[in-house]
N, C-alpha and C positions, 0 to 999 in steps of 0.2 A: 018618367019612371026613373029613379034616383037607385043605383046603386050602392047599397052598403058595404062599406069592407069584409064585414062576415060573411054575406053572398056572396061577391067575387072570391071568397077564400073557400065558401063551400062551393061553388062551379070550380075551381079550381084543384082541389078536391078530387071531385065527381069527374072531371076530364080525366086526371091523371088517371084513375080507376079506370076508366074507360079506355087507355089508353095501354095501359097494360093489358087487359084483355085482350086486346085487342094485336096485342105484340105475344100474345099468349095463344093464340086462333091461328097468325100466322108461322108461326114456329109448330102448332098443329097441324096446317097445311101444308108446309114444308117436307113434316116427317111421313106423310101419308101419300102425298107425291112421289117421295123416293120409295115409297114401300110399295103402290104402283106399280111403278118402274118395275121395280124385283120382280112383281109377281108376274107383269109382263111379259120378263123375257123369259123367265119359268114354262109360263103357258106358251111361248113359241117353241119351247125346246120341247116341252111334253107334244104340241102336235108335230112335231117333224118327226120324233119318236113315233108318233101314231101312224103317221104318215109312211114309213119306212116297215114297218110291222104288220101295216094292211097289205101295201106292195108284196112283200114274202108272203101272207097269207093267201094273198087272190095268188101268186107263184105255187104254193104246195099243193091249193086248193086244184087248181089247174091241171098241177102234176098227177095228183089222187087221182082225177075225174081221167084223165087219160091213161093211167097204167090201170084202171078199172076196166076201160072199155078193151081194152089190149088181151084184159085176162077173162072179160067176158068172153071174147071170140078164139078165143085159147080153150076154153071151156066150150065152146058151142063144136069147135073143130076137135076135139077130144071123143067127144058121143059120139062124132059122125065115124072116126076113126074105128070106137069101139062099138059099130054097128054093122061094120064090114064084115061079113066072113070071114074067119079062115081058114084056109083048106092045104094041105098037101099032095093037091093032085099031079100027076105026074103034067099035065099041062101049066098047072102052076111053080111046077120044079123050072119050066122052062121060062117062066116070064122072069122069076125070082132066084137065079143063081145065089148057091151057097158058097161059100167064100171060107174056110178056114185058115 
C-alpha cells in the first residue's frame, strides 16, 4: 500500500484535529478537577457546620428534655402542696410560729 502525498496531508490533517481535541478535553479536565476541589472543600466545611449545629441541637435538646422534667415535678409538688389543709388551729399556731 503506497502512500500518496494528499493522504499523508489529510492524516495529517485529521491528527492535528485530533490533536487539538484532545488538548481541548484536557484543558476541560483540568477546569473540572479544580472545580472539584472547590466544591470539595465547600462540602467539608458545610459538614463541619452540620456537625457543630447537631452538637448544640442534641445540647438544647437535652437541656429542654431536662428543665421539662424539673418543671413536671415542680407541678406534680405544687398539687400536693395545694392539697394540704390549712388550718389556724391553735395546735397549728404551735407547729408554725408567726414571725413579724
Amino acid at each position: 500500500m503506497d502512500l500518496r502525498e494528499e493522504d499523508f496531508n489529510q492524516l495529517k490533517n485529521e491528527n492535528q484535529q485530533f490533536m487539538e481535541k484532545i488538548e481541548e478535553r484536557n484543558q476541560e479536565m483540568e477546569r473540572l478537577e479544580m472545580m472539584s476541589g472547590s466544591t470539595l472543600k465547600v462540602l467539608n466545611m458545610c459538614k463541619k457546620k452540620l456537625n457543630a449545629v447537631t452538637t448544640e441541637l442534641n445540647r438544647v435538646t437535652d437541656d429542654i428534655t431536662a428543665k421539662s422534667e424539673l418543671l413536671g415535678q415542680i407541678d406534680n409538688e405544687t398539687k400536693l402542696v395545694e392539697q394540704v389543709p390549712f388550718s389556724f388551729s391553735p395546735t397549728a399556731k404551735n407547729d408554725y410560729p408567726l414571725e413579724l
